[in-house]
VOVEXDREN-85666 format. One line per field, with one value per residue (C-alpha): x, y, z. Coordinates in Angstrom, 3 decimals, padded with zeros to 6 digits, m for minus. Layout:
N
X: [X; ...] .
Y: [Y; ...] .
Z: [Z; ...] .
This chain:
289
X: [065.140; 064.131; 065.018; 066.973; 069.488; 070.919; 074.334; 075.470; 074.587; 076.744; 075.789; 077.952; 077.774; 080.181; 081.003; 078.983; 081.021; 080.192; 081.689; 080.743; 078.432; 079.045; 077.334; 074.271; 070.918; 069.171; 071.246; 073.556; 072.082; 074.660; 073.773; 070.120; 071.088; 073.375; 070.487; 067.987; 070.067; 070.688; 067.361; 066.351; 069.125; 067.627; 063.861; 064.485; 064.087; 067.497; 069.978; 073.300; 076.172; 078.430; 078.568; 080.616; 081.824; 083.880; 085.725; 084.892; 083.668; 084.083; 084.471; 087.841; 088.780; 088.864; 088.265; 084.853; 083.275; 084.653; 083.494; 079.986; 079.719; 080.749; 078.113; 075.396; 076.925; 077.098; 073.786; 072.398; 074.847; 076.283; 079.708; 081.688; 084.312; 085.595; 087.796; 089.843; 088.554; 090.263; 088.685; 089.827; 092.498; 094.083; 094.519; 091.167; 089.408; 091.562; 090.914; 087.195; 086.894; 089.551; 088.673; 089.780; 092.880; 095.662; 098.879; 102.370; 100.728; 097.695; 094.410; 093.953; 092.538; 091.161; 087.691; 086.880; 083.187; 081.210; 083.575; 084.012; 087.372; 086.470; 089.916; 089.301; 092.107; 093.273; 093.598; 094.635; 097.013; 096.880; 096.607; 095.673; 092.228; 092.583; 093.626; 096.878; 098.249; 102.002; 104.120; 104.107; 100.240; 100.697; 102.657; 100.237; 097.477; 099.421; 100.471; 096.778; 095.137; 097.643; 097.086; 093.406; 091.603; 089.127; 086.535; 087.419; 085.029; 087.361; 086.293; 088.255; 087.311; 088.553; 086.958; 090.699; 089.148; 087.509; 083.851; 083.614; 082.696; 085.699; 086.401; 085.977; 088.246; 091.683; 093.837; 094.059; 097.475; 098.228; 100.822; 098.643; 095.810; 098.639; 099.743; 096.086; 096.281; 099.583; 098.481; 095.532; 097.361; 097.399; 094.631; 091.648; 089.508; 089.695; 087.819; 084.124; 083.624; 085.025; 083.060; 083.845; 082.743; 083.912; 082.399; 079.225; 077.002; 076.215; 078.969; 079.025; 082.119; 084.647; 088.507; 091.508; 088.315; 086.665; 083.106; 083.821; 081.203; 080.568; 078.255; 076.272; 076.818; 075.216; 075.793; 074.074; 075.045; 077.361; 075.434; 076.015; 077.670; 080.437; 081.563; 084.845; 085.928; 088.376; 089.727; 090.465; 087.235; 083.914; 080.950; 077.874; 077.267; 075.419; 077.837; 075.694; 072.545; 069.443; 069.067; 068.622; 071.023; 071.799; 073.312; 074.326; 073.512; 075.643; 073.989; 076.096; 074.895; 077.634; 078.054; 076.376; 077.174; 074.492; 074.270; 071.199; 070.876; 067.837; 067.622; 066.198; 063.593; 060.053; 058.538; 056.113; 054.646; 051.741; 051.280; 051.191; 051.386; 048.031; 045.441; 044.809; 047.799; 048.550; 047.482; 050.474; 053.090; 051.886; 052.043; 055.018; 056.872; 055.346; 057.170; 060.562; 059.826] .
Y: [092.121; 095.655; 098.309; 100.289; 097.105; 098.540; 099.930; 100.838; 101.202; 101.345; 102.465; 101.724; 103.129; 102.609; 103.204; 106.160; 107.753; 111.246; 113.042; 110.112; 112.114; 116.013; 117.886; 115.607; 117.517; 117.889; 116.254; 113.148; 109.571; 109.049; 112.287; 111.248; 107.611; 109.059; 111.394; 108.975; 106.796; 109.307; 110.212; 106.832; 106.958; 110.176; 109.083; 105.326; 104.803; 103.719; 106.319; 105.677; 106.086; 106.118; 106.702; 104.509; 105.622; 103.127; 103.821; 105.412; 108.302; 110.124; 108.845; 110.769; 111.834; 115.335; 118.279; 119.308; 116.001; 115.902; 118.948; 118.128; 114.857; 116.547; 119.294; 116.934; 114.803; 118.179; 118.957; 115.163; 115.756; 111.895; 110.574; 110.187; 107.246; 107.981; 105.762; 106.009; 103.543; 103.101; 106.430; 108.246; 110.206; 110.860; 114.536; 115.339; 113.087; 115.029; 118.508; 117.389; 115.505; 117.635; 115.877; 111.610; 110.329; 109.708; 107.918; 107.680; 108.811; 106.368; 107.111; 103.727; 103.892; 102.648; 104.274; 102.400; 102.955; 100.533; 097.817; 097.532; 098.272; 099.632; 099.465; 101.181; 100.053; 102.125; 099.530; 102.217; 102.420; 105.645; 104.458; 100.914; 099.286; 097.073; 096.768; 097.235; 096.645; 097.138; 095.701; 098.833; 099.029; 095.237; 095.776; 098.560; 096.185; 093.891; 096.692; 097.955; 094.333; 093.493; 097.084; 095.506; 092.140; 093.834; 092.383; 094.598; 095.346; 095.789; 098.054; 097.956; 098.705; 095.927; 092.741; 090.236; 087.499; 085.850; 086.587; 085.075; 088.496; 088.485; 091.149; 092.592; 090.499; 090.659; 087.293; 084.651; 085.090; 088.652; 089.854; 092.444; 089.576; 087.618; 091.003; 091.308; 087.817; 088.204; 091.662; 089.263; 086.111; 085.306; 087.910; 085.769; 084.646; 089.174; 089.964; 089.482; 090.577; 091.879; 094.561; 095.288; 097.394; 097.657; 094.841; 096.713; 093.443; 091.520; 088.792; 086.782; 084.693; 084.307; 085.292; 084.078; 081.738; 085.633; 086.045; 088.790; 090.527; 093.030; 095.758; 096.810; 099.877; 102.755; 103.943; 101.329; 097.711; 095.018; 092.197; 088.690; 087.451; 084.348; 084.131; 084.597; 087.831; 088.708; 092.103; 091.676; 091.013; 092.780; 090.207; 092.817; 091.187; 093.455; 095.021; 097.757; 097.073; 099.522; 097.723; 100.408; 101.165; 099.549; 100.192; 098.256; 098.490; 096.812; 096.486; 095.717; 094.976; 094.752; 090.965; 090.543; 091.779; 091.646; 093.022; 093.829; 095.360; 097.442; 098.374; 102.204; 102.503; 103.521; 100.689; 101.684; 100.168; 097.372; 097.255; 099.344; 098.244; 099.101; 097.308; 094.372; 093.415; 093.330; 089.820; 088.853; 090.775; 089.691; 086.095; 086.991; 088.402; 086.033; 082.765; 084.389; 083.540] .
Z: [140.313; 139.851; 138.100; 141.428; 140.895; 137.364; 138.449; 134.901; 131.226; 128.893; 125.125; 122.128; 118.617; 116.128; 111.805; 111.840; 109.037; 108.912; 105.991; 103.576; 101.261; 102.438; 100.098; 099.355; 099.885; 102.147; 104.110; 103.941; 105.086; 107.563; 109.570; 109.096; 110.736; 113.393; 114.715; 114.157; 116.904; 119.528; 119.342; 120.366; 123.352; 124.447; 124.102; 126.103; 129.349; 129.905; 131.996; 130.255; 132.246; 129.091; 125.322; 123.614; 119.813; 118.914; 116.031; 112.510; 113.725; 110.413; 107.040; 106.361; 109.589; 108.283; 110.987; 109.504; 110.036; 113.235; 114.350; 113.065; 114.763; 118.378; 118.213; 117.675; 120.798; 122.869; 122.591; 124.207; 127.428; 127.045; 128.953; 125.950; 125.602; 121.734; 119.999; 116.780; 113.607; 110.127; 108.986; 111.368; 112.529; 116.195; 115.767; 114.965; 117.194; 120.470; 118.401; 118.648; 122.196; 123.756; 127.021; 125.674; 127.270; 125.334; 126.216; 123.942; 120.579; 121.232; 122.006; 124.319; 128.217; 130.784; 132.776; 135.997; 137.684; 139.354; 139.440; 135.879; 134.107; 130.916; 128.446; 125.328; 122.712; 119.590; 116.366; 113.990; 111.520; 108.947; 106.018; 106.442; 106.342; 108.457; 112.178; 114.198; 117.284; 117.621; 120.912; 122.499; 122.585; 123.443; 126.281; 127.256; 127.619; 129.527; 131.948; 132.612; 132.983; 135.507; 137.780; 138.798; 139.376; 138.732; 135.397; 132.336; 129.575; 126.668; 123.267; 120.255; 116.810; 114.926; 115.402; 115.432; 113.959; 110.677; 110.178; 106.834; 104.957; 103.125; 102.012; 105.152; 106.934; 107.961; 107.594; 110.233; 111.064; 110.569; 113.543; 114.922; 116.112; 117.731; 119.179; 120.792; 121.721; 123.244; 125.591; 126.931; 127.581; 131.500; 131.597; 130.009; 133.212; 134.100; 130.693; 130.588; 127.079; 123.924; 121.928; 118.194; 115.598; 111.640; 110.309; 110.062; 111.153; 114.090; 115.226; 118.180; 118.097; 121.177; 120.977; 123.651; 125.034; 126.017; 124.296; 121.446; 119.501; 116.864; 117.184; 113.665; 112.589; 112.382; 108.305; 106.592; 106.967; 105.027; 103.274; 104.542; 101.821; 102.781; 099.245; 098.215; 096.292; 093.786; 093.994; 089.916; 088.617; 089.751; 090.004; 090.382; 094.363; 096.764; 099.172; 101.301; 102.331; 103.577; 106.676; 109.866; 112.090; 115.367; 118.763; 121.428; 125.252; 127.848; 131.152; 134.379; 137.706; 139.426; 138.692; 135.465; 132.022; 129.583; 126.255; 123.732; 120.643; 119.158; 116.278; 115.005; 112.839; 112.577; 114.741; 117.196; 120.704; 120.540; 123.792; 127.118; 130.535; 131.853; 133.840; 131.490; 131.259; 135.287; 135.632; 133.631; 134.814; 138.564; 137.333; 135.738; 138.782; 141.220; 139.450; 140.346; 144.362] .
């Protein structure tokens, strides 16, 4: 297969948390990271169809940081898809990405291109940590999954599940999970894939039998620590780690959804495809007939 049979790639970045640090000098680590990514996406040799920011935008969903994060996004030229995290806050995020659908005080849609049903939910609650998903936005989901038969790619910024970070995670039986559960049910076999952020780590887990993962983030990372944790006495465990930030790329072909990571840092090519290394690739591509 060659590189003309790509139909679509689809970026996602997520917990960039702007705002975290404001006044730290130079410049704060998170704006460091942030650019440090979408340099990357500009410098690849991957044409993105979309830009997925999904959720935690800012760090207090305050209009400054907002404002901030969409100049830096103007000046690459991406299809932005933003969604709302914990952080955030709706009226910001529409003061900031006038042009993101919103629907009955949510910001949850759906984007359709290439065959692909892309349903971007909203999880957020102000004022809570963790995620939510009323019945209205339950009944939304239902609605738009039964408009197509179309395969959906569905975002969401709360992973509904246990990872096993614990203090990270939201209990097994909270309503808003069955809630999610409930919007999918009949739906399953339409839904290639769940995507996540939050947890700030890698997870690869399934949900409703649909494969569900969490994208890293791009502020710095949450330690993999399965220990339990008492919120009344401090035990001096790592929490935040310096690990570099990651993004995600979904490819789609039409049939196909496949989904990579990379992370960004400082690494640097070993080799190039030059004349040496032609009686590989040949070999290589010639196995495939």
């Amino acid at each position: 297969m060659g590189r003309e049979d790509i139909i679509m790639l689809i970026a996602q970045i997520t917990d960039i948390h702007i705002g975290f640090d404001p006044d730290a000098k130079p410049e704060e680590l998170n704006r460091i990271r942030f650019r440090a990514v979408l340099d990357r996406l500009m410098k690849a040799p991957n044409q993105l169809e979309f830009l997925i920011l999904s959720g935690d935008i800012t760090d207090r969903g305050d209009e400054e940081s907002f404002t901030k994060t969409a100049a830096m996004l103007a000046k690459r030229g991406f299809n932005l898809l933003p969604m709302v995290g914990n952080h955030d806050t709706r009226k910001e995020l529409l003061r900031a990405f006038p042009d993101c659908p919103t629907e009955d005080g949510f910001v949850h849609y759906v984007v359709e291109r290439e065959g692909l049903r892309i349903i971007c939910l909203d999880t957020l609650e102000e004022g809570r940590h963790g995620g939510a998903f009323c019945e209205a936005r339950r009944d939304w989901l239902r609605r738009k999954l039964a408009e197509s038969e179309l395969p959906c790619l569905i975002f969401m910024h709360h992973p509904p599940v246990v990872s096993g970070i614990d203090w990270m995670d939201p209990g097994p039986d909270e309503p808003w999970i069955a809630n999610v559960a409930a919007g999918l049910e009949g739906f399953e076999d339409r839904v290639l894939a769940i995507h996540c952020g939050h947890l700030h780590r890698a997870l690869n887990t399934s949900f409703c039998g649909i494969p569900l993962s969490v994208t890293p983030s791009v502020a710095p990372l949450v330690s993999l620590d399965f220990r339990d944790i008492s919120g009344e006495k401090p035990d001096a465990r790592g929490l935040i780690t310096t690990e570099s930030p990651t993004y995600a790329l979904h490819r789609w072909d039409g049939k196909n959804l496949v989904t990579h990571y990379e992370e960004v840092s400082d690494w640097d090519y070993l080799a190039y495809y030059g004349p040496h290394l032609q009686p590989m690739i040949r070999e290589l591509m010639g196995e495939r007939d």
